[in-house]
N, C-alpha and C positions, 0 to 999 in steps of 0.2 A: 705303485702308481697305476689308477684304473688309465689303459689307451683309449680313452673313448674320441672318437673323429670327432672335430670341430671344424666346421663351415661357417661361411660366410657370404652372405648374397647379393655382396657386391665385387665380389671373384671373378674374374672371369670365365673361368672353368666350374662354375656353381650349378649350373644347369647338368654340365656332364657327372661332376659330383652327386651329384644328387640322382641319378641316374644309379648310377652305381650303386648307392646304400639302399634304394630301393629296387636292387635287380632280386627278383625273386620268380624267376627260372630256375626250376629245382627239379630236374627230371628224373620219375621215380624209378627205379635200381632195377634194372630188364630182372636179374633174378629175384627181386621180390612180388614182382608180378606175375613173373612165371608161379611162384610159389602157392600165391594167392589164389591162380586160375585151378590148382591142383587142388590146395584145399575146398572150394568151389566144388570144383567137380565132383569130388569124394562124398562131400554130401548130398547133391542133389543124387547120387546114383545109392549110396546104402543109409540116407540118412541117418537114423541114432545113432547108429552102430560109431558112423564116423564123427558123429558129435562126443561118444565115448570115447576114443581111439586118442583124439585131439584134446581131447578134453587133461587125460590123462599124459597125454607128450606136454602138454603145454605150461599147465595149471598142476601139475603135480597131485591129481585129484583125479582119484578113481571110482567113484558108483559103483552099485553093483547092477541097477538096472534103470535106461534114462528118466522111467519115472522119478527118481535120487535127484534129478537137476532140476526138479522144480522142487521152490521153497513157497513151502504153503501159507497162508491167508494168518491164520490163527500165529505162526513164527514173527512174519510182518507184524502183526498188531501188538507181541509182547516183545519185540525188539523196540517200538516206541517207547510202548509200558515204562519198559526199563529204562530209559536215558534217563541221565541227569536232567531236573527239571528245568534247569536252565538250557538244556543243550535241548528240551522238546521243546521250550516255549519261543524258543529263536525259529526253533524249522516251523513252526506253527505260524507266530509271526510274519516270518517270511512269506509264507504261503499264503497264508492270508491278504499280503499287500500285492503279492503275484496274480491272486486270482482278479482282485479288484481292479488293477490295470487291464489286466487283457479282457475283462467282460464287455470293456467300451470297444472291444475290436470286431465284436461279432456280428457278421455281415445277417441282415436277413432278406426273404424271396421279398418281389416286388413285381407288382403287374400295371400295365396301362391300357386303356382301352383307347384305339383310334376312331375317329370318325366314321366312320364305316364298320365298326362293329369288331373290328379283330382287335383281337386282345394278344398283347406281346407283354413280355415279361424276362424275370430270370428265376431259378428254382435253388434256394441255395442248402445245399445238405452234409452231413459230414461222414469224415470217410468210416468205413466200417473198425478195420483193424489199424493200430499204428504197433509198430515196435519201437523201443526205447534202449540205447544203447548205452551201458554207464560205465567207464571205464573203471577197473578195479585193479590196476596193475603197483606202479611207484607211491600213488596215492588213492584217497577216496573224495568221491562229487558226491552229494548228498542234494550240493545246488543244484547241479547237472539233473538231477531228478525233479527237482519242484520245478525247473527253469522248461524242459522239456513237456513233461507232464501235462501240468497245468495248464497251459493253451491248449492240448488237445481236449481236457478234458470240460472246459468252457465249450470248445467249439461243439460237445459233443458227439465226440468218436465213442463209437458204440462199445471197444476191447482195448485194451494198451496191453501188451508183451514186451515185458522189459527182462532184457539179458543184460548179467554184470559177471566178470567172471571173480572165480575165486581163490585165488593162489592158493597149495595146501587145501583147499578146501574151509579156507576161513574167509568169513563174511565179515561187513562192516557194517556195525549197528547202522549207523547214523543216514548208512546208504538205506538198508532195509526200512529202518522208521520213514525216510523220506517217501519209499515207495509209495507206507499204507498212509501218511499226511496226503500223498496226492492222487490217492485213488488209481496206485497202479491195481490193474487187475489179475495179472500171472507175473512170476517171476522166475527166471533159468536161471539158475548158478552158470553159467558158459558165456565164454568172453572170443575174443579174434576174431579174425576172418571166416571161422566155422560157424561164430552164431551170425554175423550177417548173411553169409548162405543159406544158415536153418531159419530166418524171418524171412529171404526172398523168397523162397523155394516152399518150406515147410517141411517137416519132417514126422513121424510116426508121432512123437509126441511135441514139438512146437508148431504151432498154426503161423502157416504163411499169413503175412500181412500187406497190408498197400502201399506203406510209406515205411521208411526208416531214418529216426531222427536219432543225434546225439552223436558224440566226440568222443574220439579213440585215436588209436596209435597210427602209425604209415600203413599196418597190413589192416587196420580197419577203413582207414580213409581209402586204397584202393580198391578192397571189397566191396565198399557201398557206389564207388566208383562203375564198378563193372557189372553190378546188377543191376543200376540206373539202367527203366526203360522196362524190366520184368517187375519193379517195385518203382515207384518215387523218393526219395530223399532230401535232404534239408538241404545239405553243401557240401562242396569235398572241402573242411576246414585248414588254413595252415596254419604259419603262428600265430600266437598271441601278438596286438599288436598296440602302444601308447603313444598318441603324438600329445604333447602339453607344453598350449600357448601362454605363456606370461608375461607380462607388463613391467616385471622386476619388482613389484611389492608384494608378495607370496612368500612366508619363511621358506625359504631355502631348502630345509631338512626337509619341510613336509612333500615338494618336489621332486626333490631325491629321490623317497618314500614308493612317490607316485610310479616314479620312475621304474623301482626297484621291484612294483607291486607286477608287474609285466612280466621284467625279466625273469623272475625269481621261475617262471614257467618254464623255461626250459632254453637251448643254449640257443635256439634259432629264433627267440622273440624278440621284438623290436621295440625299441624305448628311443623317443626322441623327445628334445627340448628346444623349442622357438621364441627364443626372448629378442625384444628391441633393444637388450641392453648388455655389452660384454662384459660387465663387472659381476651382474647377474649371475650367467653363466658360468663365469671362476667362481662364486660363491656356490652356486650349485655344485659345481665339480669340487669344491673343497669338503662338501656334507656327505658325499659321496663314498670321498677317500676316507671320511670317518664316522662313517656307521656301517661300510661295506663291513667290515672284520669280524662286524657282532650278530650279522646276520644267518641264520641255520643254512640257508641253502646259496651263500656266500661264493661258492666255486660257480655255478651257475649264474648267477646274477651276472657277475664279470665277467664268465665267456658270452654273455649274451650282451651285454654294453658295448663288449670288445672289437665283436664279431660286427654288430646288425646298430647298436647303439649310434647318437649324435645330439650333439648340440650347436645349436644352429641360429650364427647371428643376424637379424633383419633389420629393415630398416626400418619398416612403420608394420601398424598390425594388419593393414591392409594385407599388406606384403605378405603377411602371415597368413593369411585366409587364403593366399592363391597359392601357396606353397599344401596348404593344409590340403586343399580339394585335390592340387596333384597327387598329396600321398592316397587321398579316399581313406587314411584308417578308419582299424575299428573303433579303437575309442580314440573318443578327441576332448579334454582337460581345458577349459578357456580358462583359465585361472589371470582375468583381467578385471578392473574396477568396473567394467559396462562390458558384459558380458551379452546381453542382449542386443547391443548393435553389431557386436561381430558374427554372432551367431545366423543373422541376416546375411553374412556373405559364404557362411558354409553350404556347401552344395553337397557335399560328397564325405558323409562319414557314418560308420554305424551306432554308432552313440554319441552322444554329447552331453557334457558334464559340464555345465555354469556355474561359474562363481568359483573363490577361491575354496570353499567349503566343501565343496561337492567330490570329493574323492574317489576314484573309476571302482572300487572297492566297495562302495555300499550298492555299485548297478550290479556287481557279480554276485550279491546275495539277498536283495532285501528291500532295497529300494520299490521294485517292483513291475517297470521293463525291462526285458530277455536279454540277457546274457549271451544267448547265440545270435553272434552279429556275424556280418561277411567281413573275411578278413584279404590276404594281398590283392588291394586294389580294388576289390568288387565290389565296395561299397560306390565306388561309382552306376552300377547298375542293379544293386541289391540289397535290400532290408532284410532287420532282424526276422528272428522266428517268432511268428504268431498266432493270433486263432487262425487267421485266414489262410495260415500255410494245412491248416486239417480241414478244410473246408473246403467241396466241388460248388462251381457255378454253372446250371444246366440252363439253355437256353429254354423260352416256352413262346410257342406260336399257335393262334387259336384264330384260323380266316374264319370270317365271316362269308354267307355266299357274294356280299358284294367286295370283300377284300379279296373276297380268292380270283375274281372276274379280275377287278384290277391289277392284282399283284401279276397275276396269270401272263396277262400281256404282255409285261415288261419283261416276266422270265422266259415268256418265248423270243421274244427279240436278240435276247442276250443268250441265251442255250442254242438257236440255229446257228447265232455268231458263231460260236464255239464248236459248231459240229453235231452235237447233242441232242439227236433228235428224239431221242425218248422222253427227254429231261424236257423239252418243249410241248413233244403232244403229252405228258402225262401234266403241264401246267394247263394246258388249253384247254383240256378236257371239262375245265371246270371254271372256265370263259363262258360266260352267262350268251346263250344265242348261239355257241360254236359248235359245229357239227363234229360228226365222231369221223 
């Protein structure tokens, strides 16, 4: 029998409840940090050498010289070659409906002229270098590659460095083909905390870059953590996360399903269920108890139900949409007969999946918006990853001599306030009539 928590929102204790299954204060392990800052430091001081070093502690994968960790151009291209035709015409697919979405995201410059002649604006350009991080450890992301990718590559970033590492020294087709489908440009066999130090920093032979995107382990999530500020980065991600609201006419199974598609990540992900209806909910929990058994990654599902799981009785769907925004998850399931009036009261979620059809499962591959969503909570103040996360906006200001006379004024008024008396005569200077 799965323990999964059940609530109810008209408990008195439901507020505190629900607190609780949403604590996600998780403070990272002083000695994996420590760890981390060491690996860090190893590389920014002998670069390759400790990309070697590491490479070989970690990955069981020894070169003989870091040129070895890159896999070349022509490798990518017959690692597509080769897939099964079904298995290229899905990543192809994919890709295809990935680029098509994010092309409507692409901001472009704009300028205005004022009355007076100055021309204001913004200058909008994309960053030079990204790096791409793909994890290659328990499993392979081949999504993770189109999903990353492809918005930078719309936005137009000039270089993508994507590192994956490679246990053994064995690669993943399906990672490699996704590379050359999405136009990676170089690729490292080097995975951990040592390739996010060699994309901050740069090494003899990886090129620092500006940004680092993509999903890894705890020693890569505090890596990217701690070079924030010498590089940019996307999010420090944590678990995977499903909230799915149902009406109680949704078969059961495929709920479960929904459920399952979460956990199945790993023991710390979150699967929750918000029905108006308790018969519902035991009908869930009964699909549960019988299709857990048949599932591959079965031990995980159910510590992750165990642990972080709920289902959760309410009263009306209102009720459901103010429970929904306090959790902010990432994905959010409306699996209701009017999906588009609830969807009106969602404030706070990273994806949203309408209708009982729309399964969280076709956004993680195919569908065609990003896959990297914020996850504990931040969807309250953060969106997916998109073109505009590869994208700089530069301001643009062009006085005219009577805007500069104008504007001129107002900044002396306001720069003497402030003490700034350079900031003042260098505005006045070019105060039409004003003496030197």
């Amino acid at each position: 029998m799965t323990a999964i928590r059940q609530l109810n929102s008209t408990d008195a204790d439901f507020p505190q409840a629900l607190d609780r299954l949403l604590n996600r204060i998780e403070e990272t392990d002083r000695g994996i940090e420590e760890r981390v800052r060491e690996i860090i430091a190893a590389v920014r001081a002998r670069g390759d050498a400790a990309l070697l070093d590491f490479t070989a502690q970690f990955d069981r994968f020894a070169p003989a010289s870091a040129a070895m960790l890159e896999i070349a151009a022509p490798q990518l291209r017959q690692a597509a070659e080769g897939l099964p035709a079904v298995q290229r015409a899905a990543l192809e697919q994919s890709a295809e409906r990935i680029w098509r979405y994010h092309e409507r995201q692409r901001a472009e410059s704009w300028t205005y002229v004022e009355a007076d002649g100055t021309v204001l604006g913004q200058q909008v350009t994309a960053l030079d270098r990204v790096g791409l991080y793909v994890p290659g450890g328990k499993a392979a992301y081949p999504s993770s590659v189109l999903m990353n990718a492809i918005p930078a590559r719309v936005a137009g970033v000039g270089e993508l460095i994507m590192v994956v590492p490679t246990p053994s020294g064995q690669s993943n087709a399906l990672v490699l083909a996704a590379a050359h489908i999405a136009g990676v440009s170089r690729v490292f066999c080097v995975g951990g905390a040592q390739a996010v130090a060699a994309l901050a920093y740069g090494t003899q032979t990886i090129p620092r870059v500006d940004k680092i995107v993509g999903p890894g382990n705890i020693y890569v999530a505090v890596a990217k953590r701690l070079v924030f500020g010498q590089v940019d980065i996307d999010m420090v991600a944590g678990p995977s996360e499903i909230v799915v609201v149902c009406d109680g006419a949704t078969d059961p199974a495929w709920v479960a399903m929904d459920l399952f598609s979460q956990a199945e990540h790993d023991e710390h992900a979150q699967s929750i269920l918000i029905s108006t209806r308790a018969d519902f909910l035991q009908a869930v929990l009964g699909q549960i108890e019988s299709l857990l058994p048949g599932m591959q990654r079965a031990q995980i599902i159910r510590a992750s139900l165990e642990a972080r799981g709920a289902l959760i009785l309410v009263r009306d769907l209102d009720e459901a949409a103010d429970i929904v925004n306090r959790i902010a998850p990432e994905h959010l399931e409306l699996s209701v007969e009017d999906p588009d009036r609830l969807v009106s009261r969602v404030r706070h979620a990273g994806a949203i999946f309408l209708g009982r059809y729309t399964a969280e499962a076709l956004g993680d591959y195919c569908a065609g918006p990003n896959h990297v969503l914020p996850t504990s909570g931040t969807a309250r103040f953060s969106s997916p990853l998109g073109v505009y996360d590869f994208q700089k906006r530069t301001s643009l200001i062009h006085c005219s001599p009577q805007g500069a006379s104008v504007l001129g004024a107002t900044a002396s008024v306001m720069a003497r306030g402030e003490g700034l008396e350079a900031h003042a005569r260098s505005a006045e200077y070019r105060i039409r009539g004003h003496g030197k």
